[in-house]
C-alpha positions in Angstrom: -50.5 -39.6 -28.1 -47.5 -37.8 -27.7 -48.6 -33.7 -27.0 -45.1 -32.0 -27.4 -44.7 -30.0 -30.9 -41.2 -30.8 -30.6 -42.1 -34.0 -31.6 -43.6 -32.9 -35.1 -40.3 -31.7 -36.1 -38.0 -34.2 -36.4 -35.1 -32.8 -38.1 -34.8 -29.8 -35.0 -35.5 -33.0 -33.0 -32.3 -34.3 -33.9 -30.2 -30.7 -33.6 -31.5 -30.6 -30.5 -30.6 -34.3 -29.0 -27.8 -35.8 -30.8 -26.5 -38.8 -28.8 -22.9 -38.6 -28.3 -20.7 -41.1 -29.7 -20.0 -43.0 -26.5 -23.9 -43.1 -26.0 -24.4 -44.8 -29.1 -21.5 -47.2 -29.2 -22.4 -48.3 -25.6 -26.1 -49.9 -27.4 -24.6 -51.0 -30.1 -22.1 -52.9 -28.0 -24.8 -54.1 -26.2 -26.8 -55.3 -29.0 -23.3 -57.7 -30.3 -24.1 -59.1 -27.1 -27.7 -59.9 -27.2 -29.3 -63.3 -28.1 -31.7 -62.8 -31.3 -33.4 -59.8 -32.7 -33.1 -55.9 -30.7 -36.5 -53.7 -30.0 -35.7 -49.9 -29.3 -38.8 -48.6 -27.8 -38.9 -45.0 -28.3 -36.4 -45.0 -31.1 -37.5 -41.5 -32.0 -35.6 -40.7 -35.7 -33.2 -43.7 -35.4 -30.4 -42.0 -34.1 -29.1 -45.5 -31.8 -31.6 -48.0 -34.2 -29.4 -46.8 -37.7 -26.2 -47.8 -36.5 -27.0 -51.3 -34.9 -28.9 -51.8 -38.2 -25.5 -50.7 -40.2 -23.8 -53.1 -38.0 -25.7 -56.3 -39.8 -28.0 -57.2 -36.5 -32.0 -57.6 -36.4 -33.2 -54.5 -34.9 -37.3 -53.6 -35.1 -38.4 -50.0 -33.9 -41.4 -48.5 -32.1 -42.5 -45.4 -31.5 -45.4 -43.5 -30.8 -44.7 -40.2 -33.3 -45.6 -41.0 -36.7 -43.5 -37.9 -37.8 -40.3 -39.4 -35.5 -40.8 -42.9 -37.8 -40.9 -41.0 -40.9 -38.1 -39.8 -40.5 -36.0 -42.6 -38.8 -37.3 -44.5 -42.7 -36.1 -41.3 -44.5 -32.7 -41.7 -43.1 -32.9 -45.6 -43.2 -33.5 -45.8 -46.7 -31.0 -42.9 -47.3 -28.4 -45.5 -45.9 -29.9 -48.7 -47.8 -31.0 -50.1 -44.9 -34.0 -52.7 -44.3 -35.2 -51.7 -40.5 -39.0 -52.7 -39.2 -40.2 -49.3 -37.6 -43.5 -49.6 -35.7 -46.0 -46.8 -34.5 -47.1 -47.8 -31.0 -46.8 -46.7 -27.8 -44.3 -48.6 -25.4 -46.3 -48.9 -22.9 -49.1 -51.0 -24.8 -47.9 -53.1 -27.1 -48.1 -56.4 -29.3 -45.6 -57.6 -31.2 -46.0 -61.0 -30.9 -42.6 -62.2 -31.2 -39.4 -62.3 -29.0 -35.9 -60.2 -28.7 -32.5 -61.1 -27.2 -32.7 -57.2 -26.0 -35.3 -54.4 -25.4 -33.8 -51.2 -24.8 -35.1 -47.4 -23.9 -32.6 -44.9 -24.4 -31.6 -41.5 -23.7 -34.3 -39.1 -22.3 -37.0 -41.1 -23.5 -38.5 -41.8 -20.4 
C-alpha cells in the first residue's frame, strides 16, 4: 500500500508532475513500435496511458492507488476512451496474459 497522502489527491498529483511533451511522445513512440498490447505499471492518473490509448493501440494500466485509477477512468471516459486500468502493485502481479511492451515511467520508481 502506497503511504504518501500525495497519492490521495490526484488532481494536485497531476499540478504537481505533468510530464513534458517530449516525455510523453518518447512512450508513445515507443508503444508504435511494440509487438501486441502495452502495460504501464504505475500509470498513476494516465497522464502517458491516455495518449497511447488516443493513438488507437492496446494499452492496460496498473497501479497500486485506487484514488490514482479513479481518476486516470475519470479522464478516460472524459475522452471516450476504452482503457483496462488495474489496482495492483507492480511488483506482485498476475495478469495472465502477454504485452509487446512493459513500461515504468517517470519518477515512479
Amino acid at each position: 500500500m502506497i503511504d504518501s497522502s500525495l497519492y490521495d489527491d490526484p488532481e494536485l498529483y497531476d499540478l504537481l508532475f505533468a510530464a513534458e511533451p517530449a516525455v510523453i511522445e518518447f512512450y508513445l513512440e515507443q508503444a508504435r513500435r511494440s509487438d501486441g498490447p502495452i502495460l504501464e505499471l504505475a500509470c498513476g492518473t494516465g497522464e502517458i496511458l491516455l495518449p497511447i490509448a488516443q493513438a488507437g493501440l492496446s494499452i492496460v494500466g496498473l497501479d497500486a492507488s485506487p484514488n490514482m485509477l479513479a481518476r486516470a477512468q475519470t479522464k478516460a471516459d472524459a475522452a471516450g476512451l476504452r482503457v483496462q486500468l488495474v489496482d495492483g502493485d507492480m511488483r506482485t502481479f498476475e495478469l495472465s496474459r502477454r504485452f509487446g511492451l512493459v513500461f515504468v515511467a517517470s519518477n515512479s520508481l
